[in-house]
C-alpha positions in Angstrom: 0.0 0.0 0.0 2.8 2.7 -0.6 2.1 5.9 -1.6 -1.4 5.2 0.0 -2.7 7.4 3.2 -4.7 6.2 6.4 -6.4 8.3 8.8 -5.2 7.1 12.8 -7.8 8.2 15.5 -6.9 8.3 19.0 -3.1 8.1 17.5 -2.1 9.9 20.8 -1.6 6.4 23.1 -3.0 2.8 23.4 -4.5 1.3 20.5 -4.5 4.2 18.3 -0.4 4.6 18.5 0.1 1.2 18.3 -2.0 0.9 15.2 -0.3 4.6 13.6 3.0 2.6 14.2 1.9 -1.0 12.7 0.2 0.8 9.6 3.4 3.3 9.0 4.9 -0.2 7.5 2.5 -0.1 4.8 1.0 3.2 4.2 2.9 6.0 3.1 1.3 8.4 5.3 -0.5 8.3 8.2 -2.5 11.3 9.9 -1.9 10.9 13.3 -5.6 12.6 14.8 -6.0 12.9 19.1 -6.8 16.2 21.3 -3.2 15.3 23.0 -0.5 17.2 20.6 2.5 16.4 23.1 1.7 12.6 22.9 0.9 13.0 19.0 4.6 14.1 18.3 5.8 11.3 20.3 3.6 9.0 17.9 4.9 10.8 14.8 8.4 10.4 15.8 7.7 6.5 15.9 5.6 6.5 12.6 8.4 8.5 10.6 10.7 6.0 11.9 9.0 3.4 11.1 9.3 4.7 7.1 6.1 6.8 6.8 5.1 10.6 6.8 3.1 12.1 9.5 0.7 14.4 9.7 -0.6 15.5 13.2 -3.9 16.9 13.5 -4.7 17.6 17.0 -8.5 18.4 17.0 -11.2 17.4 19.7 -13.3 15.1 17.1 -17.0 15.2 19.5 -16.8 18.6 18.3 -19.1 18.6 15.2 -16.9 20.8 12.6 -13.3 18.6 13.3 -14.4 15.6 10.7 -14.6 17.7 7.9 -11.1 19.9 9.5 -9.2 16.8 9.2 -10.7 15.7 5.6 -9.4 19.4 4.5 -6.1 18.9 6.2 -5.6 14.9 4.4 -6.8 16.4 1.4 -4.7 19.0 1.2 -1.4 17.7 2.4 -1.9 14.2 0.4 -4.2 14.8 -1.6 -5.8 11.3 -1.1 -7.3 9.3 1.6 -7.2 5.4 1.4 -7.6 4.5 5.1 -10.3 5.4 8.1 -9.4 3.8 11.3 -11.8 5.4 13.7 -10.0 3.8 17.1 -10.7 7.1 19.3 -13.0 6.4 22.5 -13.2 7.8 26.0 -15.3 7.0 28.4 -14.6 8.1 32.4 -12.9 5.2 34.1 -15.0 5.1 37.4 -18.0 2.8 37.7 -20.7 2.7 35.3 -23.3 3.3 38.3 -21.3 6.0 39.7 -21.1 7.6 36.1 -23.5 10.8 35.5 -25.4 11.4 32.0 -23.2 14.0 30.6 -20.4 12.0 31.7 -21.7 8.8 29.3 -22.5 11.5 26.7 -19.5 12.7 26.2 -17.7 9.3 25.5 -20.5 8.9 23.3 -19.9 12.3 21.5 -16.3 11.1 20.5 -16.6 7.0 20.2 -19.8 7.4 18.3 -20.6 10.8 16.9 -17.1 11.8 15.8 -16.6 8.3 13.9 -19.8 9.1 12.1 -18.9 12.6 11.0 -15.4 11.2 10.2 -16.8 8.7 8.1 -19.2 10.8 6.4 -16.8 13.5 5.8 -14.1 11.0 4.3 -16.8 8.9 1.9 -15.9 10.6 -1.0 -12.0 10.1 -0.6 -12.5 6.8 0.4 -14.7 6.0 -2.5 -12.4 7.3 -4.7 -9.3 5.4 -3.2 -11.5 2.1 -3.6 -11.8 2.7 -7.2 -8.1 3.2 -7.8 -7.0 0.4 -5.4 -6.9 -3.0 -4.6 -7.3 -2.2 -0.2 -10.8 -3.9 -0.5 -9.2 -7.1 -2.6 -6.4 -6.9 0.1 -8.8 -6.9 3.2 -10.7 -9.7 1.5 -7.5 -11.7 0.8 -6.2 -11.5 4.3 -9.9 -12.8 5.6 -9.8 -15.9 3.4 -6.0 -16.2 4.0 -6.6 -16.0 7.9 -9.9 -18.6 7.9 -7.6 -21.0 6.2 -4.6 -21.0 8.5 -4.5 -24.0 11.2 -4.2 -21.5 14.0 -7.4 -19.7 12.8 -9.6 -22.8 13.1 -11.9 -23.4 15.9 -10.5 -26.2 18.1 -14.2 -26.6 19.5 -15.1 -30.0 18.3 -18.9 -30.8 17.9 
């Protein structure tokens, strides 16, 4: 997937580094998008060394007008957009009965909302990436790939 560009949310730490890091391997560029710019740069530095370009975009995505800010920003900078992983997700780590409304809403705001908007924002891109690539034939390859290796198999027996 070289010269091809993904979209990282919550790049800034846990799943969302680890997966900016993995995919700089691959993708020539990797937009690195958290509310945390210190840990961002920390996560670019890894990505570049790991042989792909960076682009931090340190935006709060539950607010409504970030999805399309970092559409602009890909589209600009790359000019393409073949990748949406929407990993970002808060949610107040004290106990579900302890948590308050607008506590739950906000996780909600950014697990939910801001992956919609993000998605929305990027169809077109991504649509257009589709057409000049082979990510979907790549995505379905690994899956039949995977279900066939002896490790994959269910060791359940009937």
């Amino acid at each position: 997937m070289r010269n091809a560009v993904a979209i990282v949310t919550g790049a800034s730490q846990g799943i969302g580094h680890s997966t900016a890091i993995r995919l700089a391997r691959d993708f020539s560029s990797i937009v690195l998008v958290a509310r945390n710019r210190a840990n961002l740069e920390g996560t670019a530095a890894a990505v570049k060394a790991a042989g792909s370009e960076p682009l931090i975009v340190d935006l709060d995505l539950a607010e409504a007008a970030a999805a399309q800010k970092v559409v602009d920003r890909t589209l600009a900078t790359f000019g393409r957009i073949d990748a949406l992983l929407n990993i970002a997700g808060a949610v107040p780590q004290i106990d579900l009965l302890e948590m308050a409304d607008a506590q739950w809403e906000s996780g909600l705001a950014l697990k939910l909302h801001g992956a919609r908007r993000l998605t929305i924002a990027a169809w077109p891109a991504l649509k257009e990436a589709t057409a000049r690539s082979s990510l979907c034939r790549e995505i379905r390859r690994f899956s039949r790939k995977r279900l066939t290796q002896p490790w994959a198999r269910s060791t359940r027996r009937s």
